[in-house]
C-alpha positions in Angstrom: -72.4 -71.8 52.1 -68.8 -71.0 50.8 -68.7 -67.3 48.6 -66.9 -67.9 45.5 -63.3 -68.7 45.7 -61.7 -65.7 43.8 -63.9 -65.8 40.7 -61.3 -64.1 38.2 -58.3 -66.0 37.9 -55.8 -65.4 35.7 -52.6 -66.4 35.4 -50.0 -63.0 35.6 -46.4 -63.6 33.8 -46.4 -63.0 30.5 -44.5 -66.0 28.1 -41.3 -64.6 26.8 -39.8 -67.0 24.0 -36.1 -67.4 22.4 -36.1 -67.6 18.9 -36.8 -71.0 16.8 -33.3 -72.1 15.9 -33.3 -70.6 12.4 -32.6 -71.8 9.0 -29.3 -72.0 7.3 -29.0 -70.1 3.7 -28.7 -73.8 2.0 -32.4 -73.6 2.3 -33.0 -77.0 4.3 -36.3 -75.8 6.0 -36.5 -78.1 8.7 -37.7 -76.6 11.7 -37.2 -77.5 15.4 -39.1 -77.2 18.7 -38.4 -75.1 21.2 -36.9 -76.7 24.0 -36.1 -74.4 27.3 -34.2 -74.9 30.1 -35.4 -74.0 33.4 -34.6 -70.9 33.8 -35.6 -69.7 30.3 -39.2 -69.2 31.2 -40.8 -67.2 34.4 -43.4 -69.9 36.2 -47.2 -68.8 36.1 -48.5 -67.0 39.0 -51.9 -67.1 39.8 -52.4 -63.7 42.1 -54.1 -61.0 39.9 -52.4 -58.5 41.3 -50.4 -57.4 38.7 -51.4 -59.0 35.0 -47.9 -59.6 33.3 -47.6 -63.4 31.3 -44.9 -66.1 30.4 -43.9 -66.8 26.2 -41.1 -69.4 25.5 -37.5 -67.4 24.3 -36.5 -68.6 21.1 -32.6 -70.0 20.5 -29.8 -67.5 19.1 -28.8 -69.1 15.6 -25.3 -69.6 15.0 -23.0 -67.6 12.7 -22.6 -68.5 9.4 -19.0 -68.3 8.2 -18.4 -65.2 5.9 -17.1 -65.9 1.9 -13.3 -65.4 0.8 -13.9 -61.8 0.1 -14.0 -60.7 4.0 -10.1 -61.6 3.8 -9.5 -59.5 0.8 -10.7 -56.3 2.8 -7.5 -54.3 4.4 -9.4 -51.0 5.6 -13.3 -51.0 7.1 -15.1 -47.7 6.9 -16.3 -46.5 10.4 -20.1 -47.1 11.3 -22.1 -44.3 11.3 -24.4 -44.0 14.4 -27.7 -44.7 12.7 -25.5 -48.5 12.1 -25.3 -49.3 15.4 -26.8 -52.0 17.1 -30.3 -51.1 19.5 -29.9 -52.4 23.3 -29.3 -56.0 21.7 -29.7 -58.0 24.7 -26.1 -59.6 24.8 -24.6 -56.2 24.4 -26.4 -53.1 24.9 -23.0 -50.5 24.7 -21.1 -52.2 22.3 -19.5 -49.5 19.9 -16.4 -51.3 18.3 -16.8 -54.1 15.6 -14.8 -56.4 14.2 -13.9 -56.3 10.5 -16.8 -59.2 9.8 -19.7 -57.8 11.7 -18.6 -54.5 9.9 -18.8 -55.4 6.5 -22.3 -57.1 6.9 -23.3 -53.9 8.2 -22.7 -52.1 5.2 -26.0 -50.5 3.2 -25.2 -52.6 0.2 -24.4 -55.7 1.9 -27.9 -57.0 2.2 -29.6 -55.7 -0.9 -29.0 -58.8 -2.1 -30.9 -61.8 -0.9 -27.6 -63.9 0.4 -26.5 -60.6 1.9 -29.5 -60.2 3.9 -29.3 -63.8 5.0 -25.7 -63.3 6.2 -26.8 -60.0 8.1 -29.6 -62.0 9.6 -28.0 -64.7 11.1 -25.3 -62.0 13.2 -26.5 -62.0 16.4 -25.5 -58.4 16.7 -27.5 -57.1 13.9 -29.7 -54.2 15.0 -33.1 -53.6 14.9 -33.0 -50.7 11.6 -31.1 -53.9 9.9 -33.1 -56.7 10.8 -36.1 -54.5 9.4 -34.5 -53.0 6.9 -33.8 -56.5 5.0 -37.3 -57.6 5.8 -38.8 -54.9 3.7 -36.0 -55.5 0.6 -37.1 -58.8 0.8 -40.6 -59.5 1.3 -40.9 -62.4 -1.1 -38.6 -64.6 0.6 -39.6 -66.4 2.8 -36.0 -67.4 4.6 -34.8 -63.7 5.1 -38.2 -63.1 6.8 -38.1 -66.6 8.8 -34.5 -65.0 10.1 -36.0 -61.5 10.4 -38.8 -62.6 12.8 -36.5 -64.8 14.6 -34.1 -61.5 15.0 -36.9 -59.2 16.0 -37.9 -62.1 19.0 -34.5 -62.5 20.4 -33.9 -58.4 20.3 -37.7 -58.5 21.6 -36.8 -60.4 24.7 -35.6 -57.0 26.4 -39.1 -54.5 27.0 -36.5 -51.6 26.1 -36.9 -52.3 22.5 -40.2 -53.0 22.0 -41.1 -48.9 21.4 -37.8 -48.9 18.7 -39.5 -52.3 16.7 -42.5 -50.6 16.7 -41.7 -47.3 15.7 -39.6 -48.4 12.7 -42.3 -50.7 11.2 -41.5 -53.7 12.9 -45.4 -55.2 14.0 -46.9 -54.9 10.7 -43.7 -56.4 9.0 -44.0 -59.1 10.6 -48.2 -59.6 10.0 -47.2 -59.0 6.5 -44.7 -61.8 6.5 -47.5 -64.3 7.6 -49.4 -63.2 5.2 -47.1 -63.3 2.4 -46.0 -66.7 3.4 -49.4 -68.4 4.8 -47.9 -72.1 3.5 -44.4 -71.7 5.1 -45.1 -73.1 8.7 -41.2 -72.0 9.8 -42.1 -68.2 9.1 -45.5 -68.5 10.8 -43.9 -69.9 13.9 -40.9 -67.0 13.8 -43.8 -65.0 13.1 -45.9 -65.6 16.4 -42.6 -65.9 18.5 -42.0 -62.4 17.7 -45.6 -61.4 18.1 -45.7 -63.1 21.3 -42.5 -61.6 23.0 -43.6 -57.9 21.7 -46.4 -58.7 23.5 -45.6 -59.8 26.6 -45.2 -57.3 29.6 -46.3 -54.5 26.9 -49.8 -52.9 27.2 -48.8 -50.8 24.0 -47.6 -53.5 21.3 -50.8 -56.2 22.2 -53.2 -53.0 21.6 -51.0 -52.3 18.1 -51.2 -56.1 17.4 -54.8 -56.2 17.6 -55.4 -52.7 15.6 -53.2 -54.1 13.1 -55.3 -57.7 12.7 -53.2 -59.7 14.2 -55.8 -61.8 16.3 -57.1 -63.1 13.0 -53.8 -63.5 11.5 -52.6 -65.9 14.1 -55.7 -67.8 14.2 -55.4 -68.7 11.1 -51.9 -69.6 10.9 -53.3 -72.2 13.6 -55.7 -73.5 11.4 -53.5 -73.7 8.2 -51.0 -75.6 10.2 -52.8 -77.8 12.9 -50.3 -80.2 12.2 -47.1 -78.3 13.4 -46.1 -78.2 17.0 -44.1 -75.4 16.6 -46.9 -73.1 15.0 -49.4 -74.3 17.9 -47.1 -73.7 20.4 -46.0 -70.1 19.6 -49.6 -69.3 18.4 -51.1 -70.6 21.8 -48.3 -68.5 23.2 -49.2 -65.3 21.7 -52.9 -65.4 22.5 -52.0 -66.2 26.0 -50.3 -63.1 26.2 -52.5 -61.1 24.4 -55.5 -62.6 26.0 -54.0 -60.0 29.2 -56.1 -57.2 27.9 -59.7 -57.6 28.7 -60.7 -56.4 25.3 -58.9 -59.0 23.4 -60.2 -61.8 25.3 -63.8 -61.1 23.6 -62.0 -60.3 20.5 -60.1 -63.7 20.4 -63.1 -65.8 21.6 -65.2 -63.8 18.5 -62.6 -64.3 15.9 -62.3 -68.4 16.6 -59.1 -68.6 19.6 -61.1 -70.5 21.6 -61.9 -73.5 19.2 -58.3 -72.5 18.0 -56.7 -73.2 20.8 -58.8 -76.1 22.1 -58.2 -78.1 18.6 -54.0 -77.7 19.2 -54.5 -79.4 22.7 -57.0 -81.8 20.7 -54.1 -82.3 18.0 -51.0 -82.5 20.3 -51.8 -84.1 23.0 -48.2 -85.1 24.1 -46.5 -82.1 22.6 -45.7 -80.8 26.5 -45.7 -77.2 25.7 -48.6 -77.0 23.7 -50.5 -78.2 26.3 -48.9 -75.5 28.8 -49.6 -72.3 26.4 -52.6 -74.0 25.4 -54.2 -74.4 29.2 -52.9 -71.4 30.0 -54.5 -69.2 27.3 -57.5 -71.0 28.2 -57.1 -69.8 31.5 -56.8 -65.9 31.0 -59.4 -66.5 28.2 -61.9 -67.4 31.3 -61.4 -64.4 33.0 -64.4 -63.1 30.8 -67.4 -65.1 32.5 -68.9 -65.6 28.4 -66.0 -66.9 27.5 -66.4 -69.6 29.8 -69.5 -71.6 28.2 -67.6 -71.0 24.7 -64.5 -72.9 26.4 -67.1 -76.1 27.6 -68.8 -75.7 24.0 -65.5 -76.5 22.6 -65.1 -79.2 24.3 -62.1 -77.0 26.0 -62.5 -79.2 29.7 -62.4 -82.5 28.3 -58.8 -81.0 26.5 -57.6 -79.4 30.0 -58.1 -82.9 31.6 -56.8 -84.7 29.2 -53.6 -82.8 29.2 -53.1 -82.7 33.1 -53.6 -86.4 33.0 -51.2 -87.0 30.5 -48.6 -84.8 31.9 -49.4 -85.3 35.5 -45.4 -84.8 36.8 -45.0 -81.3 34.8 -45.6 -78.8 37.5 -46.9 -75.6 34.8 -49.2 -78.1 32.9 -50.9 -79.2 35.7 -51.3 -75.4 37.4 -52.3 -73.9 34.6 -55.3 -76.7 34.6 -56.0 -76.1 38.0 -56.3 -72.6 37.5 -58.5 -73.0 34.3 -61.1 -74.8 35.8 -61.3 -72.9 38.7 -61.8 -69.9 36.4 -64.4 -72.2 34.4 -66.1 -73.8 37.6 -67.6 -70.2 38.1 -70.2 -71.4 35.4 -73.4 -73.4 37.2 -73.3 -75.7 33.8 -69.4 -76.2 34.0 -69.2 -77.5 37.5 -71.4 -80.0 36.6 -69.4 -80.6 33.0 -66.2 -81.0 35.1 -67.5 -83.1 37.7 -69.1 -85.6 35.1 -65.5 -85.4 33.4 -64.0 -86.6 36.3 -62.2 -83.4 36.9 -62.6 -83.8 40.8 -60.3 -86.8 41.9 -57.7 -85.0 38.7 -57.6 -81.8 41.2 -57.3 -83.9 44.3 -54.5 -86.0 42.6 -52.8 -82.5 41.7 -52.2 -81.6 45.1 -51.1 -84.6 46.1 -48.7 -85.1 43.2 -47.2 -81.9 43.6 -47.0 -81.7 47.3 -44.7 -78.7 47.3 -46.0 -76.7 44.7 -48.3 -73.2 46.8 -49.3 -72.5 42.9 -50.9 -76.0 42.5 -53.0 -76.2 45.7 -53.8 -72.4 45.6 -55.5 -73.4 42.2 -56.7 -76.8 43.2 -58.2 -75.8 46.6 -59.9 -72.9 44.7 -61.3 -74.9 41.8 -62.5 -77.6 44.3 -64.3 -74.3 46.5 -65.8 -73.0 43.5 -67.3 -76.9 42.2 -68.5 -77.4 46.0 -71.9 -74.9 45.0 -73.3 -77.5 42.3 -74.7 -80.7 45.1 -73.9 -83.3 42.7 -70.0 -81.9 42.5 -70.4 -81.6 46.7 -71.7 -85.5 47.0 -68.4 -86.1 44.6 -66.0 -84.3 46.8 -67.1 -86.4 50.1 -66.7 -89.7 47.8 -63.2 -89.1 48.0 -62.7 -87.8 51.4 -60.4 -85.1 51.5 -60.2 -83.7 54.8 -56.8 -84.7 55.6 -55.5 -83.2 51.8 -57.8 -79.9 52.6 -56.1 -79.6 56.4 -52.3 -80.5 54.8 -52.3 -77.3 52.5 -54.2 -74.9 54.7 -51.6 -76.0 57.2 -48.0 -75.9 54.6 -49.8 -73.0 52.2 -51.8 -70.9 54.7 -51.3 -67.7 52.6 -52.6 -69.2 49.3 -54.8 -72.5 50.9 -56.6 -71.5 54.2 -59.5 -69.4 53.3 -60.2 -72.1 51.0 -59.8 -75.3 52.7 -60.6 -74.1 55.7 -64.2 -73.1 54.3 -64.5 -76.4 52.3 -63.6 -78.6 55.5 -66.4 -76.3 57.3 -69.2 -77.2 54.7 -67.9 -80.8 54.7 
């Protein structure tokens, strides 16, 4: 008999996101997806080497143009240090301003609610500003919208996660959610920002979690099941949290899993859902318990169903693979998966993406780890793989042989 095809697998880039484009001061609160291009977001490994994730990055917004006054304004007082911008990432030595970005700068300039909006939407601001207005302004719900969409585009570079944090910046943002449970374009800001603090940063998910954030997101899942972009950043977030071992018993306790499950359930054709959704689901099943929870939810049927749907979209489809080989450790699960039909949807992987090393290295595992329950084994011969099996040990020996090689053995 085969031994167990690397039993923990986890995905390893963490998901970095660009900000939601954000909302305009004329208060039209119409939020859009997330759409990346592809170089935006790092593909999914499967080694467990190093356990790093991948959160979408979150569109710059645009600058609004400045009132009449700015013209009036011969002279511009200097900035003082404390004014400058923090390692933004599109300029991180930048010590000259022009008169504009000056005068929103000012202390008094965003005191006001329409001052703080104008601040917000200059990509230069800094983090003390972006903060700053957050805490003048906790009752309105755009200036923290544009703060949290601030705080994930400066959060996209790991050298200013320990400033964000320092000044305030994790429970700000909680505190935003919670302020503004019913505003679905500050929740998804919210778990953007939560989600690229988190990613690649041991520090910030531990301060997440010890400053309820778990629960926080959870529920802004569950108050707004019906909004793609608050099911894609949350499934986003717990992915990347879902890194430390800790906090994948803590998310599974506190609901993630049915969370998570429910968004795929909800959005079936919403393309990144299903990514951040499979592949939270996937580091969520590195902790064996979590693994029946993920069946009792009815968590395969929704991995299935999603690589099915999206059978051409290369991280859907490996983040499935790699779930249910993480599942398939589970004597109970390879027999859920196999009555699911979730063997010829692993065969069909490989054989739809016949370049992909990150598909067949999940697919050939997943199929080595079903191969110990008979009925899954009798399944497998049905559909006569050999010649698939001997193809990627062959093009992938590095990620495929051990497994196909011991599969075609027992075959």
């Amino acid at each position: 008999m085969p031994i167990p095809f690397n039993t923990i697998s986890a995905v390893t880039n963490n998901i970095t996101f660009t900000a939601i484009p954000s909302q305009s001061p004329n208060n039209s609160r119409k939020a859009t997806m997330y759409h990346p291009g592809s170089g935006h977001a790092k593909d999914i490994k499967s080694t467990h080497d190093d356990n790093v994730s991948p959160l979408p990055v979150l569109k710059s917004v645009q600058k609004d143009e400045t009132d009449d006054s700015s013209s009036k304004m011969s002279t511009q007082r200097p900035l003082s240090s404390e004014n400058k911008v923090d390692e933004h990432p599109s300029n991180n030595t930048c010590t000259t301003w022009s008169p504009r970005v000056n005068r929103l700068f000012h202390p008094w300039h965003h005191k006001t609610e329409k001052h703080a909006i104008l601040t917000l939407n200059d990509s230069n601001t800094g983090i003390k500003v972006v903060l700053d207005a957050m805490k003048r302004h906790p009752d309105s719900s755009i200036v923290q919208e544009k703060g949290c969409s601030a705080i994930t585009n400066l959060a996209k570079k790991k050298s200013t996660h320990a400033a964000i944090s320092s000044e305030g910046g994790i429970p700000l943002i909680l505190n935003a959610m919670k302020t503004h449970k019913e505003v679905p374009e500050v929740q998804g800001q919210a778990c953007s920002a939560l989600g690229n603090l988190a990613a690649f940063d041991h520090t910030s998910k531990l301060s997440i979690d010890e400053q309820g954030g778990i629960p926080i997101i959870i529920e802004s899942m569950s108050l707004h099941i019906d909004d793609p972009v608050v099911q894609e950043m949350g499934c986003g977030v717990l992915f990347n949290l879902a890194f430390e071992s800790p906090l994948k018993v803590k998310i599974a306790n506190k609901g993630g899993i049915e969370a998570v499950v429910t968004s795929m359930q909800k959005h079936p054709n919403a393309v990144r859902v299903q990514q951040h959704g499979t592949s939270c689901l996937w580091n969520l099943a590195g902790n064996i318990n979590n693994t029946t929870q993920i069946s009792a939810a009815h968590g395969i049927k929704a991995i299935l169903h999603g690589m099915r749907t999206h059978w051409n979209h290369d991280l859907v489809v490996r983040s499935g693979c790699g779930a249910l080989r993480a599942i398939a450790i589970d004597k109970n699960n390879k027999l859920l998966i196999t009555d699911e039909g979730g063997i010829p949807v692993l065969l069909n992987a490989m054989e739809d993406h016949p370049t992909s090393s990150h598909v067949h290295k999940e697919a050939c595992g997943a199929l080595r780890n079903l191969m110990f329950h008979p009925k899954a084994r009798d399944v497998i011969l049905q559909h006569h793989p050999h010649k698939l099996l001997a193809n990627a040990a062959d093009k992938f020996p590095n990620e495929c042989e051990d497994a196909a090689e011991s599969m075609l053995r027992s075959l």
